[in-house]
ZAMARNU-274494 format. One record per residue (C-alpha): z, y, x; residue in one letter. Coordinates in steps of 0.02 Angstrom, whole numbers, padded with zeros to 5 digits, always signed. Layout:
// residues N
ZYXA
...
END
This chain:
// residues 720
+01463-03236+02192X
+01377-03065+02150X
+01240-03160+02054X
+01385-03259+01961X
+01472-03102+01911X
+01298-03005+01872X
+01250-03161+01760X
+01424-03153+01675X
+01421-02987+01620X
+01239-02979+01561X
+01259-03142+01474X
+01380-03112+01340X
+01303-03018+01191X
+01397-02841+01232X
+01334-02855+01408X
+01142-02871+01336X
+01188-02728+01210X
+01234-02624+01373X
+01081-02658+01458X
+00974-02608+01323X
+01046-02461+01314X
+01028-02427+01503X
+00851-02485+01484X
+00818-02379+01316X
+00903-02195+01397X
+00789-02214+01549X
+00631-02234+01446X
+00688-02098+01349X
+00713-01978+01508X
+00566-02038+01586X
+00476-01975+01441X
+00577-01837+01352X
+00667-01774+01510X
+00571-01819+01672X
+00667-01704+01774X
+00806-01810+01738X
+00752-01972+01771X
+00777-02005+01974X
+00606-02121+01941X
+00509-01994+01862X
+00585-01848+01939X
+00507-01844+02116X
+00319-01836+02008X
+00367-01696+01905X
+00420-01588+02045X
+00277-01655+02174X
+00161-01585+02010X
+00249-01430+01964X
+00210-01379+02150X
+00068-01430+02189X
-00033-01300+02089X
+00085-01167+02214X
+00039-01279+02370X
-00166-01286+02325X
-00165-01062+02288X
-00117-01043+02493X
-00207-01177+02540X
-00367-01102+02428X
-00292-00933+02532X
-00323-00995+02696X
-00484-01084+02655X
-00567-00911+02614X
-00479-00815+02744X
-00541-00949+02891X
-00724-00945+02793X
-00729-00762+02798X
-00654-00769+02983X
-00810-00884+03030X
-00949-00778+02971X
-00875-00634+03044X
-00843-00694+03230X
-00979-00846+03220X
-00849-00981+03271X
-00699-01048+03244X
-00552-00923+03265X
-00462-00971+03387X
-00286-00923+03336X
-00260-00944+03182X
-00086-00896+03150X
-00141-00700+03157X
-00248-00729+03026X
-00095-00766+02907X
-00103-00657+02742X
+00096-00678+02712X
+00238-00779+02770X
+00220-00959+02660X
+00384-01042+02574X
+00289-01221+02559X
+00179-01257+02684X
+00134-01242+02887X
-00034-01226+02943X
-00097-01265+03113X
-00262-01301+03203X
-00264-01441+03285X
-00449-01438+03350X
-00601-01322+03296X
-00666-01328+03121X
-00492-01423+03078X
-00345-01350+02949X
-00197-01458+02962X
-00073-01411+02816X
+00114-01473+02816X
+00203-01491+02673X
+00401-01438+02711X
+00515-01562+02695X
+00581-01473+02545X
+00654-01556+02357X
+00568-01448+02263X
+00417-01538+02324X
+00453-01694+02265X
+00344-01846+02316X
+00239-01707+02424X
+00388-01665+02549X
+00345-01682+02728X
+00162-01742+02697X
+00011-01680+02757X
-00169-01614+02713X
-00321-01613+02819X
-00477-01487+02784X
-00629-01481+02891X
-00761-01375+02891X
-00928-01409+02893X
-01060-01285+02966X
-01199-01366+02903X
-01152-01374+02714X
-01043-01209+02736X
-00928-01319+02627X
-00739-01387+02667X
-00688-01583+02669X
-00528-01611+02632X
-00408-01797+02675X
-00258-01872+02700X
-00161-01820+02846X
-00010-01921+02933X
+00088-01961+02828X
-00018-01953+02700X
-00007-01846+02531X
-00036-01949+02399X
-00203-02010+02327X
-00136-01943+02169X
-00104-01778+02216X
-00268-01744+02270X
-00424-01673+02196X
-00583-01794+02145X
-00687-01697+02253X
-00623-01586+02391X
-00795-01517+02470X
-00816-01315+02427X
-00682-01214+02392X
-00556-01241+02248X
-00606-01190+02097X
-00447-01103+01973X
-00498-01227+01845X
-00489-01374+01960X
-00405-01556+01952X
-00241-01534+02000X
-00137-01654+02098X
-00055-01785+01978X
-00182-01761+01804X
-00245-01952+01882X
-00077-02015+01846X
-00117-02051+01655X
-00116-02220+01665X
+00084-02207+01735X
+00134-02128+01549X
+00042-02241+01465X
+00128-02385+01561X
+00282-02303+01509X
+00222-02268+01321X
+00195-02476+01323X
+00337-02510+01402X
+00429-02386+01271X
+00357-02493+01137X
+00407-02653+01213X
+00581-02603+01237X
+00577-02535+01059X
+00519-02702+00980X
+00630-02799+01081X
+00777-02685+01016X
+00713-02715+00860X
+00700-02906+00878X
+00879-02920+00957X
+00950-02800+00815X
+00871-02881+00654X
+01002-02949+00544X
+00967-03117+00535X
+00985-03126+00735X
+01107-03008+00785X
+01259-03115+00701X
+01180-03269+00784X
+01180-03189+00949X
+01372-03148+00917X
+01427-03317+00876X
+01271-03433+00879X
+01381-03562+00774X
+01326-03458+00648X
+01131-03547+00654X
+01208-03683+00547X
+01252-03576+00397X
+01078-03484+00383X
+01005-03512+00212X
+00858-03670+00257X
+00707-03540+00179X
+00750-03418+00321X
+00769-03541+00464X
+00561-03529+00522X
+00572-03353+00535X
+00749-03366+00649X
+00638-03472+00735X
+00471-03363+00770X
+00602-03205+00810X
+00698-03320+00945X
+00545-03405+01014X
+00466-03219+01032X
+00655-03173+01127X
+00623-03333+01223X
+00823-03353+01167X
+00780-03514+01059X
+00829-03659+01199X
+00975-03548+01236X
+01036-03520+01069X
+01020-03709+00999X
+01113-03746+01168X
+01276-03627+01122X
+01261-03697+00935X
+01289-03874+00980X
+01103-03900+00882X
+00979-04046+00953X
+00792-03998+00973X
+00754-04124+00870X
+00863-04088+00712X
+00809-03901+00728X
+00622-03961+00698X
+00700-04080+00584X
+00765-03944+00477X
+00602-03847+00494X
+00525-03977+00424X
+00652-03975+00265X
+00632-03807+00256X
+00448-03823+00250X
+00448-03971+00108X
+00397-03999-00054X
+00531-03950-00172X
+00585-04118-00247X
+00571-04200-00068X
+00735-04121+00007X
+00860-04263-00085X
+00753-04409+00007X
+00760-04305+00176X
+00949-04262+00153X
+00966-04452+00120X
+00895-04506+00293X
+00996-04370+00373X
+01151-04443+00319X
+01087-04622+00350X
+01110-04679+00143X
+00990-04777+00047X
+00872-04668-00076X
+00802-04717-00256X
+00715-04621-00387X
+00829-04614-00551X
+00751-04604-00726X
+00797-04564-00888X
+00887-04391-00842X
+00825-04238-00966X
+00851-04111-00840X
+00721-03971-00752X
+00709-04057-00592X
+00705-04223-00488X
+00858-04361-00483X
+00891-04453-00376X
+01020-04611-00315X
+01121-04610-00160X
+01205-04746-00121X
+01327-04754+00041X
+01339-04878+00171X
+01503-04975+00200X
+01564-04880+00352X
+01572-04698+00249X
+01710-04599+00262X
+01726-04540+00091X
+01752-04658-00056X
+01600-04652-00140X
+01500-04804-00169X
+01368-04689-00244X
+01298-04528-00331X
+01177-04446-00414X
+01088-04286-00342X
+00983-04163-00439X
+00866-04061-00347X
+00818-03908-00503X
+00633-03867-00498X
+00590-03687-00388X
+00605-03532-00512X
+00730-03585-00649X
+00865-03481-00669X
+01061-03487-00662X
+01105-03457-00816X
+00978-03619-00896X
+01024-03713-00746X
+01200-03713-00794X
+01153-03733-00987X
+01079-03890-00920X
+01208-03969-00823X
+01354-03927-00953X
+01251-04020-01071X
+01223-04190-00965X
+01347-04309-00953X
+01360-04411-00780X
+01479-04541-00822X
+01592-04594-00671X
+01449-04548-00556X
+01476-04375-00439X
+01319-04278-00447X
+01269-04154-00311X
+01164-04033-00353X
+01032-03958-00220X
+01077-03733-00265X
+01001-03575-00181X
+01122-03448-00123X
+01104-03355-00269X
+01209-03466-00394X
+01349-03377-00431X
+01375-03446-00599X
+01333-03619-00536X
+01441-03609-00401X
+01602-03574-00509X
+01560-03731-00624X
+01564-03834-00485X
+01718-03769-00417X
+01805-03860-00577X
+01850-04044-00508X
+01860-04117-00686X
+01632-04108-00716X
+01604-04207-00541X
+01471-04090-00487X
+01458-04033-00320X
+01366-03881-00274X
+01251-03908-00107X
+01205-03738-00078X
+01073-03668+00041X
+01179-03639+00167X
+01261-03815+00164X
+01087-03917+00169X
+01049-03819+00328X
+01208-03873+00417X
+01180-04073+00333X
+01023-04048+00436X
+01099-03965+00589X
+01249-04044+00603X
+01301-04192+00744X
+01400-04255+00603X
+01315-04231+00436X
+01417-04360+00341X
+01587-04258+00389X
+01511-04086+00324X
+01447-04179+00139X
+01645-04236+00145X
+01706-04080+00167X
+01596-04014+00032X
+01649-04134-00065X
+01834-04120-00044X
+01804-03946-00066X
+01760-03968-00264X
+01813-04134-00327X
+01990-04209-00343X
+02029-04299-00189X
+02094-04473-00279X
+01890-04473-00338X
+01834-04475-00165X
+01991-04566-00068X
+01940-04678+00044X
+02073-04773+00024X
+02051-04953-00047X
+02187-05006-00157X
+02088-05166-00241X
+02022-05317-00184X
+01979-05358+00014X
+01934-05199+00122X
+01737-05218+00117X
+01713-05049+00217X
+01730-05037+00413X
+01819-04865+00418X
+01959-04913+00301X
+02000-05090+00398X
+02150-05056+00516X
+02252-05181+00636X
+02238-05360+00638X
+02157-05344+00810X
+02249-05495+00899X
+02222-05597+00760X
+02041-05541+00755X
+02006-05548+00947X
+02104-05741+00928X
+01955-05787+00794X
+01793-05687+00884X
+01828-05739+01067X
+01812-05896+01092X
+01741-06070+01015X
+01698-06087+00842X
+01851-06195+00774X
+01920-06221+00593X
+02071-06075+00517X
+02152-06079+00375X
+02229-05902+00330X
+02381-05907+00215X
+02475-05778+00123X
+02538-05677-00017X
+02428-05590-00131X
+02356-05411-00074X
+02438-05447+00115X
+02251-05430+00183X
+02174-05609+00178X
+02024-05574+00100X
+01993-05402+00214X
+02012-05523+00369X
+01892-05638+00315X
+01758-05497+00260X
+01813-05410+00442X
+01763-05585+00525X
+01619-05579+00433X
+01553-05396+00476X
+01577-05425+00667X
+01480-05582+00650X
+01352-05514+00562X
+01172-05532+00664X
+01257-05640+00787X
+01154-05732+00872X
+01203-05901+00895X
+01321-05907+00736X
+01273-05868+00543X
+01414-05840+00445X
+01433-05820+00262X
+01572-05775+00151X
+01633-05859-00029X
+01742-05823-00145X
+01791-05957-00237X
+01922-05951-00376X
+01913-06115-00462X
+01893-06280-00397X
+01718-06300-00383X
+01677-06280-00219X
+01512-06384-00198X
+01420-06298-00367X
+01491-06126-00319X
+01405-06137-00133X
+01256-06215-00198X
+01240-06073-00343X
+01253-05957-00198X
+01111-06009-00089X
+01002-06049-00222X
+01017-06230-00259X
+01047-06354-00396X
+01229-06338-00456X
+01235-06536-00425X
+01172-06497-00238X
+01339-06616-00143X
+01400-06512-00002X
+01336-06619+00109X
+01158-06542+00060X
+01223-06366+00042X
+01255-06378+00230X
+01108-06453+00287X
+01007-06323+00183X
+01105-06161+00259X
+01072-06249+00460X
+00885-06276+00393X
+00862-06104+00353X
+00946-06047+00522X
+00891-06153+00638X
+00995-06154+00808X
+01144-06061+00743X
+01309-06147+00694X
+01376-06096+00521X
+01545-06018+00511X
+01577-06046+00302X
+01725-05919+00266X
+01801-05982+00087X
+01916-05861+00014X
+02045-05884-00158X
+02043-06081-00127X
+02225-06117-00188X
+02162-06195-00357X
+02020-06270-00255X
+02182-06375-00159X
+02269-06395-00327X
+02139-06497-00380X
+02093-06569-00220X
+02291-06654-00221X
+02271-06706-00366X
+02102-06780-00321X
+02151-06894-00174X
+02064-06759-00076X
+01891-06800-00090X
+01800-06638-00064X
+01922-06591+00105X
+01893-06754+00180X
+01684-06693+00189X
+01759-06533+00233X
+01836-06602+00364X
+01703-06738+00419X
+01585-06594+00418X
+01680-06523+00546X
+01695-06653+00677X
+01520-06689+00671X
+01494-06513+00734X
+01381-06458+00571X
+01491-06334+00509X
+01660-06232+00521X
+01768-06160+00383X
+01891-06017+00377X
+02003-06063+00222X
+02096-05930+00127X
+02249-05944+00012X
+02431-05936-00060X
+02545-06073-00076X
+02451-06201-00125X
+02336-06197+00027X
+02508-06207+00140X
+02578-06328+00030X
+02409-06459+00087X
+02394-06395+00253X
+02577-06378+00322X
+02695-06508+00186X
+02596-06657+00141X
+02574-06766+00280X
+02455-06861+00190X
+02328-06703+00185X
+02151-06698+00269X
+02196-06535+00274X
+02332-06567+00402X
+02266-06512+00574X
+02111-06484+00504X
+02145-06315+00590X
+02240-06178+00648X
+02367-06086+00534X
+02341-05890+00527X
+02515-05825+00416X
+02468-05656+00365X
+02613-05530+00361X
+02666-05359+00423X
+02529-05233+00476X
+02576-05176+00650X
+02666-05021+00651X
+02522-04919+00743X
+02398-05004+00616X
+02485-04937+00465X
+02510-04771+00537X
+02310-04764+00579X
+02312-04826+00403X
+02413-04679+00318X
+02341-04527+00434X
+02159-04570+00480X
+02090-04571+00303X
+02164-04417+00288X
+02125-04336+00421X
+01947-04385+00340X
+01978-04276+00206X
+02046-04121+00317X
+02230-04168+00278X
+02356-04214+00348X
+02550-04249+00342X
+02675-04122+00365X
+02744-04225+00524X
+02778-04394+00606X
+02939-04425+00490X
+02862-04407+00341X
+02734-04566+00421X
+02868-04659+00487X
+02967-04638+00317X
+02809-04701+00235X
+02776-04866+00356X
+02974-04896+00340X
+02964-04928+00153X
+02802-05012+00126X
+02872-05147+00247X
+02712-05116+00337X
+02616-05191+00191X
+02425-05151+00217X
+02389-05119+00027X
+02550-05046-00006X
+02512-04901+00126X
+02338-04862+00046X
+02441-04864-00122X
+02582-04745-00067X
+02444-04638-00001X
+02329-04634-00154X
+02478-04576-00233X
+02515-04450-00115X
+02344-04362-00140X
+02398-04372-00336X
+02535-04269-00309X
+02451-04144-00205X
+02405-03955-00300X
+02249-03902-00311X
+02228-03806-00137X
+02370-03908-00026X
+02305-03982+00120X
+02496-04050+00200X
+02593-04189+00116X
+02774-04162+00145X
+02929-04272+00084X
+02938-04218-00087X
+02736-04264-00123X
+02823-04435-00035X
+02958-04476-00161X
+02863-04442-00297X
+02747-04569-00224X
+02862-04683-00204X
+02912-04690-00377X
+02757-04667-00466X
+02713-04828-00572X
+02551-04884-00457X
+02683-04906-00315X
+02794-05014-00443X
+02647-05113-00516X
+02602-05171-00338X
+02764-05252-00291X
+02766-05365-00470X
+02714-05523-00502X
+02816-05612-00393X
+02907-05702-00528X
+02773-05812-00541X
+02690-05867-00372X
+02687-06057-00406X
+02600-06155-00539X
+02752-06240-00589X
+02876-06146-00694X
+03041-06245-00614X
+02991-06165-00444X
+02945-06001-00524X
+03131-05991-00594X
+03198-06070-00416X
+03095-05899-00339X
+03189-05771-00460X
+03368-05835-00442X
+03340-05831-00259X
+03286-05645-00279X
+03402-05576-00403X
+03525-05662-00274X
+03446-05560-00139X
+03459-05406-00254X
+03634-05430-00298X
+03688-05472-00123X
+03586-05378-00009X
+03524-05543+00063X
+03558-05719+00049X
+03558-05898+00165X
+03529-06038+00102X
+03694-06102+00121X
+03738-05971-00012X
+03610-06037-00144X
+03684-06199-00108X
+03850-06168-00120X
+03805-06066-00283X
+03728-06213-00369X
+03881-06307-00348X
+03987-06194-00418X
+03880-06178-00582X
+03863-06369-00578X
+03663-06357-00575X
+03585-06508-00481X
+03445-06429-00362X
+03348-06542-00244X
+03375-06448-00067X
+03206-06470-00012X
+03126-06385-00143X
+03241-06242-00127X
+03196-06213+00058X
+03003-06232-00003X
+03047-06097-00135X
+03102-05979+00025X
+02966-06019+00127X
+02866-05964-00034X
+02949-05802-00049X
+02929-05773+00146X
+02748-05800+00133X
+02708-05678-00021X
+02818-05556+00087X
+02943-05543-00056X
+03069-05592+00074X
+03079-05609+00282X
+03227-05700+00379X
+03316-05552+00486X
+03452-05670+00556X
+03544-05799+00492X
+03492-05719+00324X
+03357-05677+00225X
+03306-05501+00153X
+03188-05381+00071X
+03021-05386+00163X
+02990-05228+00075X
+03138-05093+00068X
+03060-05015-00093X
+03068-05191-00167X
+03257-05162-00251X
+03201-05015-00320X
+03113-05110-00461X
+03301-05180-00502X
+03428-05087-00631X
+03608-05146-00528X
+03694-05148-00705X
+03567-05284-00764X
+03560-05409-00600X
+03702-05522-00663X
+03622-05539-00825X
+03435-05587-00759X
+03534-05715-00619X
+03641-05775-00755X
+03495-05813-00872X
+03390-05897-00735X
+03517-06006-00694X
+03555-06059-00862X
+03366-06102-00886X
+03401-06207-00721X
+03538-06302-00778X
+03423-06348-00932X
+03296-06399-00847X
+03423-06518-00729X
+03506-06577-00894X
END
């Protein structure tokens, strides 16, 4: 527990500041004020009185050598012999021709206290020998040579203890350096907060490197930073390349394809980027400049304000040192984005590089230009598909079988069949491909596709795609195919009856996508090939959860966010939990935002709401059949709806009647089920309604009668 709380203290950045310190004031008194320093203190008081400790001792040595030549022998008390009454040592005699000296046990000694000193005499030499006695003084304090008598000039005790201050000098200039090491300003705020290694300019990171591999701190420090080994060498690698390298290393960083671009008069390498499907931004693409080393700000910006990048976003690879630079890019209108030196070290350091380019991004453009929300066309990109999971797990798990996928325009057919075909992608016992087909020509279309004549029968398109895959059954998934049926009833159904034949022999399966006329073949002419062909997938509603994954997640991509969960739920509520109508609303949303609000509250929601995108994506219902009779059947239904707040079709009946306008009944209910499956309307009870709340918003309530009243007049027409 002691070693815990030891390892606590001394671990934080204060507690190694404090232990310097320490370390640093007791070098200084070892060296400046020994006396002071309880290491160095017992040396410099042993020293200071040693020179009073070798005078008596020199004392008694002449007295006893005198005493000897005098009497012949060794005196035999000693004690009388004493010239004066000694504050340091005891002398004794322990056997003839033997001086045993006794250091007191005193402080002032220091590391000499209660040690002792042997000196015999020998006759022969007429010379004394002097050695340790028990305990010992220390080898230090003693003389080189100890035979004859002490000279005034001689060694003293503790002049062999040189090498202990120059220890101490060393260790003084270790501590020093390290000080220095620890204190140097490119370290000391990444010892504070070692998050702070991933905003270091990428020039500087080799010597952060050298300074924490000579602290032995760099495993330690990479650890607290959240950095890999291998994308810190990875960045001392970019720091150590080629200028007009770094966009190509950036670009395998982030996991995008690279390409040289030509034709750009500017002082410096471009360069394409071009993002893969699963990005969170969205961007498709861009352009990035890397300026040659040397040029300065002030051409650098004459440059750029004098290129034009068309829709493209360019980002430009800046030093630290931009200022001017910096403040062009911060304008969202040019669609250049500053990459200083500080951000290309944390692309290179970060676990999540793409979500650092985003932020940069968001940062300096308008957020509609990078808004990964998809408001045209089928969802091609992973990250911005959301829900559909039962129908999804219906279609992946389990036997290849036939589908045919009907719905309204822009409910999500075409993102379910490009979903499909992403998760079945590199399959290995399926190969699956996608078409879309809009016309009738399905045969010419598929052969165009795999390279073939345009006369190639679909027989022969089939047998070519199981050729060139041996093994693997082929999944076809055929989207916009209503005029494809159109034809085909007209036809005697020809084409579907391959289709169809294809199927049962096991060569082939199709996923079918379409509108009305697709439902019309499968589901109301019994006659159809079509009929059973396969199973019926209606595409409606998102699920709730799906659209509110829709609404925030994308967001939340973008570091924003909704003021709270009723703003969401007010959003899902009118869309009717219409997939493209959510990324609409949203788009819209990030229109009305102000440059520097990251929260969209209720009023950026209304005006959303009623913006003229929002409005433009519920028309076109007027005409969802090829025939206009239906298409005016459809509108009195809905201005019906509109007037009434809903309708059965006992009341469509019943109004018919009263205007004396012969309808056939069974084309009525086929004009409902058409208006049910574009999500125009949904049955809630007996009656039917608005699939889509904001739906009657599109309607003035003083002109209603009119439009019903002129629709049924162009009924009764049509019946005359």
């Amino acid at each position: 527990m002691l070693r815990a709380l030891i390892g606590g203290v001394f671990g934080t950045f204060w507690g190694r500041v404090a232990l310097g310190s320490l370390a640093l004031l007791f070098i200084f008194t070892a060296v400046f004020m020994p006396l002071y320093n309880p290491l160095t203190r017992g040396y410099v008081l042993a020293a200071a009185s040693m020179n009073n400790v070798w005078s008596e001792v020199n004392i008694w040595r002449v007295v006893l050598h005198e005493a000897i030549q005098s009497e012949g022998e060794w005196p035999k008390d000693i004690e009388s012999l004493a010239v004066h009454e000694s504050q340091l040592i005891d002398v004794h005699s322990p056997k003839p021709y033997r001086l045993a000296v006794d250091l007191r046990d005193l402080d002032l000694l220091g590391n000499v206290a209660g040690t002792q000193l042997l000196l015999d005499f020998d006759e022969r030499s007429n010379s004394w020998i002097c050695r340790q006695g028990e305990p010992p003084i220390p080898q230090r304090y003693l003389p080189i040579n100890c035979r004859g008598p002490a000279e005034p000039g001689a060694s003293l005790p503790g002049s062999g203890s040189g090498w202990y201050w120059l220890v101490i000098l060393l260790l003084l200039m270790v501590i020093g350096a390290l000080y220095l090491l620890f204190s140097h300003p490119l370290i000391l705020p990444i010892q504070r907060q070692p998050a702070r290694l991933a905003k270091v300019p990428f020039a500087q990171l080799p010597h952060v490197d050298r300074i924490l591999g000579l602290l032995g701190r760099r495993k330690t420090v990479l650890q607290l930073a959240g950095v890999l080994p291998s994308d810190w060498q990875g960045a001392l690698d970019y720091a150590d390349s080629q200028p007009g390298s770094r966009a190509q290393r950036l670009a395998q960083r982030l996991g995008v394809r690279w390409q040289p671009a030509s034709g750009w008069a500017l002082p410096g390498s471009v360069s394409e980027w071009q993002f893969p499907d699963e990005s969170p931004s969205g961007l498709d693409r861009c352009l990035v400049f890397e300026p040659e080393a040397g040029i300065s700000d002030d051409a650098l910006l004459y440059q750029l304000r004098a290129i034009q990048t068309g829709l493209d976003v360019m980002l430009v690879l800046g030093g630290d040192d931009a200022e001017g630079l910096a403040e062009h890019c911060q304008d969202p209108a040019n669609l250049l984005v500053l990459l200083d030196s500080s951000a290309q070290t944390e692309l290179m350091l970060a676990r999540k590089p793409a979500d650092v380019l985003l932020d940069r991004l968001s940062a300096q453009l308008r957020l509609t230009r990078i808004s990964p929300y998809q408001t045209r066309g089928g969802v091609a990109r992973t990250g911005a598909f959301f829900g559909r999971t039962q129908v999804l797990a219906r279609i992946l798990n389990r036997e290849p079988t036939n589908y045919l996928v009907v719905g309204g325009r822009q409910l999500g057919k075409s993102s379910l069949l490009k979903a499909v075909q992403r998760r079945l992608q590199g399959h290995p016992q399926v190969v699956c491909h996608y078409v879309s087909l809009r016309d009738h020509q399905l045969a010419p279309r598929l052969a165009l596709q795999f390279g073939l004549n345009a006369n190639t029968s679909l027989e022969a398109v089939i047998e070519h795609i199981a050729r060139a895959h041996t093994g693997k059954r082929v999944f076809l998934l055929i989207d916009e195919a209503d005029q494809f049926f159109r034809a085909e009833s007209q036809a005697g159904y020809a084409q579907l009856t391959s289709l169809r034949a294809l199927s049962e022999e096991g060569r082939c399966w199709f996923m079918l996508a379409g509108f009305w006329d697709l439902y019309a073949t499968a589901v109301l002419d019994y006659q159809s090939p079509l009929r059973n062909f396969g199973e019926v997938v209606t595409i409606g509603a998102l699920e709730p959860d799906a659209c509110r994954d829709l609404a925030r997640v994308p967001l939340a991509r973008l570091r924003l966010s909704f003021a709270d969960t009723g703003v969401v739920d007010q959003l899902v509520t009118a869309s009717g939990q219409r997939a493209n109508l959510v990324a609409i609303i949203c788009q819209e949303c990030l229109e009305a935002l102000k440059p520097g609000e990251r929260v969209i509250g209720k009023q950026h929601l209304d005006r959303a709401l009623a913006s003229q995108a929002v409005q433009d994506a519920l028309a076109g219902w007027g005409r969802l059949s090829s025939d206009d009779y239906d298409n005016r059947l459809d509108r009195v239904i809905v201005y019906y709806v509109a007037c009434h707040g809903g309708a059965r079709l006992s009341d469509l009946v019943q109004l018919f009647q009263q205007q004396e306008i012969a309808v056939d009944i069974e084309r009525l209910r086929h004009a409902f089920a058409r208006l049910v499956l574009a999500f125009v309307l949904k049955i809630d009870g007996p009656r039917y309604g608005f699939a889509i709340p904001l739906f009657a918003m599109q309607f003035e309530p003083s002109e209603l009668s009119m439009l019903l009243r002129r629709e049924l007049d162009g009924l009764a027409q049509t019946s005359a």
